[in-house]
C-alpha positions as CSV (number, residue, x, y, z in Angstrom):
1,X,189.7,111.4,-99.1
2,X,192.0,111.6,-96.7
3,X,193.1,108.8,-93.3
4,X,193.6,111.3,-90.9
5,X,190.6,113.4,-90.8
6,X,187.6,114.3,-91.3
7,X,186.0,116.7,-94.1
8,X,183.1,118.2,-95.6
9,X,182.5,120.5,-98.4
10,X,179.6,123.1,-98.2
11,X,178.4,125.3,-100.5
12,X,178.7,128.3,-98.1
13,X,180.5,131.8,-98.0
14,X,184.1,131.0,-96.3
15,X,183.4,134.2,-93.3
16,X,180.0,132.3,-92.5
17,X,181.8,128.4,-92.4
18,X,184.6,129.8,-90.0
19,X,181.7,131.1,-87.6
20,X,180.2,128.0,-88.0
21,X,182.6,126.2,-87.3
22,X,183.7,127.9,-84.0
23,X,180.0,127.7,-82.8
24,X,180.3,124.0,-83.2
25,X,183.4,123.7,-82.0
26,X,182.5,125.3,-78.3
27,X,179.2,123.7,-78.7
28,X,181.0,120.4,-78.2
29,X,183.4,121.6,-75.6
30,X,186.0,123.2,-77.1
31,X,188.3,126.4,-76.8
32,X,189.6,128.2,-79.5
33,X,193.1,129.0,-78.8
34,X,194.0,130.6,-81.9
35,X,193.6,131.0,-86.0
36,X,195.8,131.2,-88.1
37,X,194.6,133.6,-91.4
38,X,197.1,131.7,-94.1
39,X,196.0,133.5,-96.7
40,X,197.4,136.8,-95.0
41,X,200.5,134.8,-93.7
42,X,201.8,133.8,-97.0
43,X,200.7,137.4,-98.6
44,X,202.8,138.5,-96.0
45,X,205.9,136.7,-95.7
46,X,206.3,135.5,-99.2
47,X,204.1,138.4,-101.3
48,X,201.4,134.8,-102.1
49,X,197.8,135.8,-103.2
50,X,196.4,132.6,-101.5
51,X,192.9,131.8,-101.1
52,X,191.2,131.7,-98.0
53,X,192.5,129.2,-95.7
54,X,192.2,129.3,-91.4
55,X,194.4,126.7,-88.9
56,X,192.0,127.0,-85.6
57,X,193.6,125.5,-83.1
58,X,191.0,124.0,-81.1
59,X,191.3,122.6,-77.3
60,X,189.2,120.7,-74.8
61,X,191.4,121.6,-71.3
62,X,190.1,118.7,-69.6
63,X,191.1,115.8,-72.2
64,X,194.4,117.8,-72.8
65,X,195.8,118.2,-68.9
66,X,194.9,114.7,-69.0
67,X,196.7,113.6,-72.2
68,X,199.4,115.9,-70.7
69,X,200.1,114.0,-67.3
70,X,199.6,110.6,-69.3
71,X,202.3,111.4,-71.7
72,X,204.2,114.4,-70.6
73,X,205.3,115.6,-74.5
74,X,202.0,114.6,-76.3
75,X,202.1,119.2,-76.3
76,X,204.0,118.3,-79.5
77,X,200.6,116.9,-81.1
78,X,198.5,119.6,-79.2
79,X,196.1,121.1,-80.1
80,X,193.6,119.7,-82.3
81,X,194.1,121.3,-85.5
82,X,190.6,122.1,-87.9
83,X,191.0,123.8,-91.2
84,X,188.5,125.8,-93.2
85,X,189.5,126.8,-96.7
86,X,187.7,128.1,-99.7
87,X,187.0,124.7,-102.3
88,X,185.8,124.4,-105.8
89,X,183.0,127.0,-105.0
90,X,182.8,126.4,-101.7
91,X,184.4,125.7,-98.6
92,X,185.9,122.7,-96.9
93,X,186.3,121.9,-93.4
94,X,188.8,119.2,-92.2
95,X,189.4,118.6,-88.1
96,X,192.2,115.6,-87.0
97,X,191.3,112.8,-86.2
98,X,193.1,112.0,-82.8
99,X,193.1,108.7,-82.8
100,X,195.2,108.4,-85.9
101,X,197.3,111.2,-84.2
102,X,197.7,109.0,-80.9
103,X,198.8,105.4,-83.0
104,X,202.5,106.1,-83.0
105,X,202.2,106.5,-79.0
106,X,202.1,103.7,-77.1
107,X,199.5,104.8,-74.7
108,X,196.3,103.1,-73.6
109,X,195.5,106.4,-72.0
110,X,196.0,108.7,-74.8
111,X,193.9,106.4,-76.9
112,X,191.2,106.7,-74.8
113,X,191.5,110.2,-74.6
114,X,191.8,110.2,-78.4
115,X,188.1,108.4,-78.8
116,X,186.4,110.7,-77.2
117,X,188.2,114.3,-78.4
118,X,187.6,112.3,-82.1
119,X,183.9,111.7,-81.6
120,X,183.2,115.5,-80.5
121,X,185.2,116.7,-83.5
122,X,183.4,114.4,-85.9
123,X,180.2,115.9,-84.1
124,X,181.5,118.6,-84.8
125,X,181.7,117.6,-88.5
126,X,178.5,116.2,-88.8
127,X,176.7,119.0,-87.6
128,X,177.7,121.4,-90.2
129,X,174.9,121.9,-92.9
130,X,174.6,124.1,-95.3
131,X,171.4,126.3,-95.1
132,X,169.9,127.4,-98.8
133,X,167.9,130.6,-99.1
134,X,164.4,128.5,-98.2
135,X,166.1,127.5,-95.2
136,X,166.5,124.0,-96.3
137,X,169.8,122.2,-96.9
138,X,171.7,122.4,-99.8
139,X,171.5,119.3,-102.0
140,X,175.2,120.4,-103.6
141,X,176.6,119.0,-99.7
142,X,179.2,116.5,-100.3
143,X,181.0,114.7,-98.0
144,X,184.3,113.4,-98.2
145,X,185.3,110.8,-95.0
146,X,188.2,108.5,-94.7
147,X,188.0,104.6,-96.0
148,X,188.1,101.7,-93.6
């Protein structure tokens, strides 16, 4: 369990969650401004057989030129990262959760802003179910979600 995000295991294919994912993602909004294929990165630069792992870089342009003339260098926290990597079987899928992001800022602004990217990226989240060959979900779906 982790503070700073959300996640969810599914006991789907990793090519099928990173569609998914990206549906959901501009369902609720969002523009994908880029993914980032680790697994070929580190194969790459350091010679790494790594399993599947994506960094989508996902972005709402409203709520970020916003958060951007609130706090001109919130860029540095920008955008809102989600991951998708393979998991005991499966696949996991973590996004941020802004408004742990935002507490080391004091901005009323940004916080507001935060709430409401954080609520479409745990929709995001919570949407995600995994579809069995019946068409019914999968009763191996776990979900991991920070504590209090």
């Amino acid at each position: 369990m982790i503070s700073y995000g959300y996640t969810k295991w599914l006991d789907m294919d990793f090519e099928s969650v990173v569609e998914l994912v990206k549906e959901q993602l501009q369902s609720q909004g969002f523009g994908i401004l880029m993914t980032l294929d680790m697994k070929r990165k580190f194969e790459e630069k350091l010679g790494i057989d790594f399993r599947n792992y994506v960094i989508i870089g996902a972005c709402d342009a409203v709520n970020a030129c916003k958060a951007i003339m609130a706090e001109e260098n919130i860029g540095l926290l920008l955008p809102c990262n989600v991951v998708v990597y393979e998991s005991e079987g499966g696949t996991v899928v973590g996004v941020i959760r802004p408004t742990v992001a935002m507490q080391m800022i004091d901005n009323l602004d940004l916080h507001r802003i935060a709430k409401d990217v954080e609520w479409r990226l745990k929709n995001v989240i919570d949407s995600l179910q995994p579809v069995g060959a019946a068409g019914t979900p999968n009763a191996k779906e776990r979900v991991w979600e920070p504590g209090p």
